[in-house]
C-alpha positions in Angstrom: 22.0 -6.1 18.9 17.9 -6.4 18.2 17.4 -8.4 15.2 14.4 -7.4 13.3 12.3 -8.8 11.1 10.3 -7.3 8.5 8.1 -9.5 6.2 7.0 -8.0 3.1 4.0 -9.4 0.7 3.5 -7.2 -1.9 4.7 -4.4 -3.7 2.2 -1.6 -1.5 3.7 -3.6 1.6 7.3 -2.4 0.5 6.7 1.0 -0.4 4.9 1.3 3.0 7.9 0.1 4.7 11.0 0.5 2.7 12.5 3.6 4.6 11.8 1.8 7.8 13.8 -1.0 6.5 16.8 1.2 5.8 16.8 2.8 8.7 16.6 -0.6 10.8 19.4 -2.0 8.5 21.5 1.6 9.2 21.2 1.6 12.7 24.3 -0.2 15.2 21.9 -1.2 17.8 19.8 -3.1 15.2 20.2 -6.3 12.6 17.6 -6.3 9.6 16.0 -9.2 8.8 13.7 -9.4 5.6 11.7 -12.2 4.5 10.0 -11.9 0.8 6.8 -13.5 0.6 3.2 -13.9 -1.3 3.1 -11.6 -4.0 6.5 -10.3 -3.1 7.9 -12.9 -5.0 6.1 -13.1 -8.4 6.9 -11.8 -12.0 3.7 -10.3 -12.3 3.3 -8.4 -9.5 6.9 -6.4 -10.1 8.8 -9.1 -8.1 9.0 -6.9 -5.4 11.7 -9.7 -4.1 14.6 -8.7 -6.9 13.7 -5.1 -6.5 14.3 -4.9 -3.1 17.8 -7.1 -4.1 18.6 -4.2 -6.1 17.4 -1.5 -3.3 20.8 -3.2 -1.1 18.6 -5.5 1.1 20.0 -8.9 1.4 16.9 -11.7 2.1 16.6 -13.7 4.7 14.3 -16.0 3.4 11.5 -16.4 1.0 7.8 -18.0 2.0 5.8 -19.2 -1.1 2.5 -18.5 -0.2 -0.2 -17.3 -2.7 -2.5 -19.2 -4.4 -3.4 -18.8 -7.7 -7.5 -17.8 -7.9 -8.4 -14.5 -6.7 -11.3 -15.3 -5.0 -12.2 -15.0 -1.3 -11.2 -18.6 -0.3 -8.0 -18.4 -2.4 -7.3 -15.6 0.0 -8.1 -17.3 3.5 -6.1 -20.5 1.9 -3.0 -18.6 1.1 -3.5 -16.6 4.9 -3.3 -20.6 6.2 -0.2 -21.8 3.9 1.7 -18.6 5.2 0.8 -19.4 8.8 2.0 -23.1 8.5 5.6 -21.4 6.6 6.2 -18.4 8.3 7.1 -20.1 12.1 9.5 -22.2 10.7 11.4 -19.1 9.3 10.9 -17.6 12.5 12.5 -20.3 14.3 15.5 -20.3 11.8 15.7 -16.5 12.2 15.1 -16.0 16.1 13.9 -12.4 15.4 13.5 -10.6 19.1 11.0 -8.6 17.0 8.9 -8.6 14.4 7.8 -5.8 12.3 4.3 -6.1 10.3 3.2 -3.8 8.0 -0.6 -2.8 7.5 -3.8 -4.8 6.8 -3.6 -7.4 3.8 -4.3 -10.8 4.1 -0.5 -12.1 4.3 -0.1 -9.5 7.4 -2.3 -11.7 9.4 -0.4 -15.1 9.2 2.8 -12.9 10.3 0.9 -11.7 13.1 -0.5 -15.2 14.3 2.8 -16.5 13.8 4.5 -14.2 15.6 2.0 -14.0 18.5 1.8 -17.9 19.6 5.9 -18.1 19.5 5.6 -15.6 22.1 8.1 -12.6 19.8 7.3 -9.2 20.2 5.1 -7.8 17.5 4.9 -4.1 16.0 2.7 -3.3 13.9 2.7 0.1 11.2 -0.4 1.7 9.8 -2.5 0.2 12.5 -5.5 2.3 14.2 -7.3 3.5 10.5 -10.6 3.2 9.1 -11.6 1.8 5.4 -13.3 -0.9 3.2 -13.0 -4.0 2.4 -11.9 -6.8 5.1 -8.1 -4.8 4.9 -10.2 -2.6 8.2 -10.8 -5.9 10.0 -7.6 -7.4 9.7 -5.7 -3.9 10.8 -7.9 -3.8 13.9 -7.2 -7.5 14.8 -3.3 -6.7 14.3 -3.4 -4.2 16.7 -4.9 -6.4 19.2 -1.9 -8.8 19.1 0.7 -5.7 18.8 2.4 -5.0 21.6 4.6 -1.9 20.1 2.4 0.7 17.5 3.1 2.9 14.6 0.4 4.8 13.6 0.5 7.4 10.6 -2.3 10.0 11.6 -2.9 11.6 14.6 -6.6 10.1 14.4 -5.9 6.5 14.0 -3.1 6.9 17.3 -6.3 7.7 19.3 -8.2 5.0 17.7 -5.7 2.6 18.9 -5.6 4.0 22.4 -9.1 3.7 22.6 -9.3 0.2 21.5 -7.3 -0.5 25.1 -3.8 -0.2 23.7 -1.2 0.8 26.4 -0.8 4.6 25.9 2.9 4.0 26.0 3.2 1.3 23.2 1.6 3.8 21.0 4.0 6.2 19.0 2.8 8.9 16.7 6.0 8.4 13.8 3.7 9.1 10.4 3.9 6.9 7.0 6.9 5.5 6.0 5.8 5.7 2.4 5.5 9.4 2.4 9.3 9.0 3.5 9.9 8.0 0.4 7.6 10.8 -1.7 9.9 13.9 0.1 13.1 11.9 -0.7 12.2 11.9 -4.8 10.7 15.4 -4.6 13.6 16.7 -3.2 15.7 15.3 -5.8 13.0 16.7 -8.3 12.0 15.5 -12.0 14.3 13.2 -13.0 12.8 9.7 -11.8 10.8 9.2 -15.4 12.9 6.9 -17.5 12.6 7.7 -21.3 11.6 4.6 -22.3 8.5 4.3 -19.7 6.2 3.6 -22.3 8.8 0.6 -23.7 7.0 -1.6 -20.5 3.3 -2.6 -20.2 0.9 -2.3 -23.4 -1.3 0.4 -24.5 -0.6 3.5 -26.2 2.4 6.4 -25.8 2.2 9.8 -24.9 4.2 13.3 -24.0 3.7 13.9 -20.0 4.1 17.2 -20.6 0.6 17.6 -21.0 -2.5 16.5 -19.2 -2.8 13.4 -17.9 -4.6 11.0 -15.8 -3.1 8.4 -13.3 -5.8 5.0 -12.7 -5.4 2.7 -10.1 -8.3 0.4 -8.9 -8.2 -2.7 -6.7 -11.2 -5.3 -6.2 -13.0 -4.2 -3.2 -13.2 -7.8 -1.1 -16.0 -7.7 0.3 -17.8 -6.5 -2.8 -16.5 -9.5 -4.7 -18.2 -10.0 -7.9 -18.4 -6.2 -8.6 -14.9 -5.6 -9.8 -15.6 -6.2 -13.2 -19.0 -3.8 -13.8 -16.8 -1.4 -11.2 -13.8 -0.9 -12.9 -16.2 -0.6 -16.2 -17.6 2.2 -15.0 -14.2 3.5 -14.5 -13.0 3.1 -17.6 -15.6 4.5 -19.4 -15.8 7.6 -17.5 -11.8 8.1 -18.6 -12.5 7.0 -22.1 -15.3 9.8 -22.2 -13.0 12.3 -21.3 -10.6 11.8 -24.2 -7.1 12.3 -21.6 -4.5 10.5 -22.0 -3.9 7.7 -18.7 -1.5 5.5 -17.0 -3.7 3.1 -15.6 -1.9 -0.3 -13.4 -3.1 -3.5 -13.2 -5.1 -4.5 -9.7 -3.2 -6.0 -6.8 -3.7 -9.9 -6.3 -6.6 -9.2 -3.8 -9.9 -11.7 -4.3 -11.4 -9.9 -7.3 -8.1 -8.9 -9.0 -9.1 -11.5 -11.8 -12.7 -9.7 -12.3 -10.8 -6.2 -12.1 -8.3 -7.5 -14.9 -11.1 -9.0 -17.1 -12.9 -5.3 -17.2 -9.2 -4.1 -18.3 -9.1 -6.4 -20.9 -12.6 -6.0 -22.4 -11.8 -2.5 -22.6 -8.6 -2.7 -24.6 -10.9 -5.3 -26.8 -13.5 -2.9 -27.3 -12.2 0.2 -27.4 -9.3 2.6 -28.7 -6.7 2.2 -26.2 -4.2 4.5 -27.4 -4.3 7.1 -25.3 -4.3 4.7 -22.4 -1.3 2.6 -20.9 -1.4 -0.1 -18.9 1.2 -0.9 -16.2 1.6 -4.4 -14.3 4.1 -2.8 -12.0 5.6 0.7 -11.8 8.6 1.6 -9.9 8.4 3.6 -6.5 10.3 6.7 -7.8 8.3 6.7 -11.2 5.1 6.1 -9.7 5.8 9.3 -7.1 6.6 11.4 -9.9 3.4 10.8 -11.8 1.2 11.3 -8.8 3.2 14.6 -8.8 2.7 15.3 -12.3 -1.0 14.2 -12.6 -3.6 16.2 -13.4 -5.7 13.9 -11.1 -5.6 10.3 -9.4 -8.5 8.1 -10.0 -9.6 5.0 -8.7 -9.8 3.4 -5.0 -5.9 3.7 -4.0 -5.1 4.7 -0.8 -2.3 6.8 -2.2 -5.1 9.8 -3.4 -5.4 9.8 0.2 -1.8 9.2 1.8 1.1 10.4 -0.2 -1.8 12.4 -2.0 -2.9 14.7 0.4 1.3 15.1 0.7 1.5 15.8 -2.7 -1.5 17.8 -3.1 -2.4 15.3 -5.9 -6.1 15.9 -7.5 -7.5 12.5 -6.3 -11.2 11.3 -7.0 -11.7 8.4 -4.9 -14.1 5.9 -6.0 -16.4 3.8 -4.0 -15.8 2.4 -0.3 -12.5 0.9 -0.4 -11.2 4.2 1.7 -14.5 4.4 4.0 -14.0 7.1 6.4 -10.0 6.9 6.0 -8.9 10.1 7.4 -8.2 12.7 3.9 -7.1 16.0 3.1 -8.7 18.7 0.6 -7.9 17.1 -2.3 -9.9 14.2 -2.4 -13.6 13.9 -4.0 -15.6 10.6 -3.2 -18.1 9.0 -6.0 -20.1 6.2 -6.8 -19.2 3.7 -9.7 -21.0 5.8 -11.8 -19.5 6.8 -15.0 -20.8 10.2 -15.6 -20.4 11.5 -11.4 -17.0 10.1 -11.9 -16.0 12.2 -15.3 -17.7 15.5 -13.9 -15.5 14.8 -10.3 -12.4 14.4 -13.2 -13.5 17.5 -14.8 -13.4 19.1 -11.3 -9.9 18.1 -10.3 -8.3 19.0 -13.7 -9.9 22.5 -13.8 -8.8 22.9 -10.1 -5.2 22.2 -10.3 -2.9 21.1 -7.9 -3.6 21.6 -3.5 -2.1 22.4 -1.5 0.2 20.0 0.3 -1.4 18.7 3.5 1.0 16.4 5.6 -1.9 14.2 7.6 0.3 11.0 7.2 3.7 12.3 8.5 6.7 14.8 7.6 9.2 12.2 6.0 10.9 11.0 9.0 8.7 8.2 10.3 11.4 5.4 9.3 14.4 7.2 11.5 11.5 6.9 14.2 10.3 3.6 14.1 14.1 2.4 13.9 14.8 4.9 17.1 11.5 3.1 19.4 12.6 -0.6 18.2 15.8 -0.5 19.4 14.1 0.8 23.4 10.5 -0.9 22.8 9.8 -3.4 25.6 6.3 -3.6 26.4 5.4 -7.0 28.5 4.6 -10.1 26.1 2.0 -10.8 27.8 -1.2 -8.7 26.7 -3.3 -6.5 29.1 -6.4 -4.6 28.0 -5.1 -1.1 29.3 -8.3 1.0 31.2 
């Protein structure tokens, strides 16, 4: 039996993994492993850790790694604690593989780790295109992978072409819109009645219109995230809808992103906005499903949104050149081209669903390759 290990570091990590994790833990040929680190493991950020406790996943072990700060060499620092944590849980574990999920920062100790103990490496959401240094650290990945899971049909190629073994490369689609068909299917029932009872901010009926915010620091624009996520908010304030706007993830800038959040709610009326620390997958599906639009620089306008068919205007150059569907409009941080792009989306309505990132089946793949996957451990650059 393959025992594999998936470390997650965040709440986005686990989304973008979870059905791959269940089908892993589901499957006779293969033994689950899960290590909770970084963010993974703090209040603030959901506590991914106890969530996942309460999804049926037993931990293996937990790696303290995130440093408090926010800022660019917080980040590289808490890269370097995880590297000097993560082998020793390797060694406890003895994974024959491990499983890495994207681009952030923490993804790139579990790949260095993983690489110079000589254990097989596959890697998810590899081969795309974006801002911020999340594009850098996805292209490095792939370079130390030796088994691929790309999402799009686009970023398969781009991994090919990067001298990736055509065979180590396996078209399986996003596990996270895995996850979107299951709650669609079951239909409108993931809202609990008391949503409102968490975060702070004002209530409202979503019945009617609403908008859906959710804006990270950009990293290599650090220093912007404040007068960005200004712009932002102003443009939704002008507009008079009500919005579900969540906190930034712990990204160098979060803490500039947050202090724009907070001026706001100073400054302004904010009772026709609510802000969310941490949402729950299910509800968080369901209100990019009942949305009039998505704003902000989330991936999600363009992943489990182009699924969706979720009005998305995507905001500044987090999502460079990511590979989108129909319903995505690109602006500036400029308040009034972001409220007229708003205006757009609502008056357009829902599009229609476009499934660039995958069908809903890519966990039941990735599980099915992993248990076959044996590409030499030694790296070639394939010509």
């Amino acid at each position: 039996m393959r025992k594999v290990c998936v470390v997650v570091g965040s709440r986005a990590s686990y989304s973008s993994i979870k059905s791959a994790m269940r089908a892993i833990r589901d499957h006779p040929d293969l033994k689950l492993q899960v290590v909770a680190a970084a963010s993974a493991l703090i209040d603030r950020y959901g506590n991914v850790a106890e969530m996942m406790e309460q999804d049926g996943f037993e931990i293996s072990a937990r790696v303290n790694m995130l440093l408090e700060g926010a800022t660019p060499a917080t980040m590289a620092k808490s890269t370097g604690l995880g590297l000097l944590e993560l082998p020793t849980v390797f060694e406890q574990l003895k994974p024959d593989i491990v499983l890495t999920v994207g681009d952030r920062f923490e993804t790139m100790a579990v790949t260095l780790g993983a690489a110079y103990m000589n254990i097989l490496l596959a890697h998810t959401m590899g081969g795309e295109i974006s801002g911020t240094i999340d594009e850098s650290i996805r292209h490095a990945v792939t370079k130390f992978a030796h088994v691929h899971f790309p999402a799009c049909s686009e970023a398969r190629d781009r991994i090919i072409k990067l001298g990736e073994r055509p065979e180590d490369v396996h078209l399986v689609g996003c596990p996270r819109i895995d996850l979107v068909a299951e709650v669609l299917q079951r239909g409108h029932d993931g809202l609990p009645p008391n949503l409102f009872a968490e975060g702070v901010g004002g209530s409202f009926d979503l019945d009617q219109t609403f908008l859906l915010l959710s804006q990270h620091p950009v990293t290599t624009e650090y220093g912007s995230g404040e007068a960005q996520i200004t712009e932002t908010l102003m443009a939704v304030h002008s507009l008079g809808l009500p919005t579900i706007a969540l906190w930034p993830n712990p990204d160098a800038g979060s803490e500039d992103v947050s202090r724009g959040m907070r001026k706001f709610r100073e400054h302004y009326d904010d009772s026709k906005v609510h802000f969310f620390k941490n949402l729950p997958t299910e509800a968080y599906i369901h209100l990019m499903d009942r949305t009039a639009c998505l704003v902000g620089n989330s991936s999600s306008g363009i992943r489990e949104g182009a699924y969706i068919g979720t009005p998305a205007v995507n905001i500044g150059s987090r999502q460079d050149m990511r590979q989108r569907g129909g319903n995505v409009i690109d602006v500036g941080h400029d308040r009034q081209e972001i409220a007229e792009a708003i205006k757009k989306q609502v008056a357009n309505g829902k599009h229609p669903s476009e499934p660039i990132y995958g069908d809903g089946h890519a966990g039941e793949r990735i599980a099915e390759v992993l248990v076959h996957a044996n590409p030499p451990i030694q790296k070639r650059i394939a010509y």
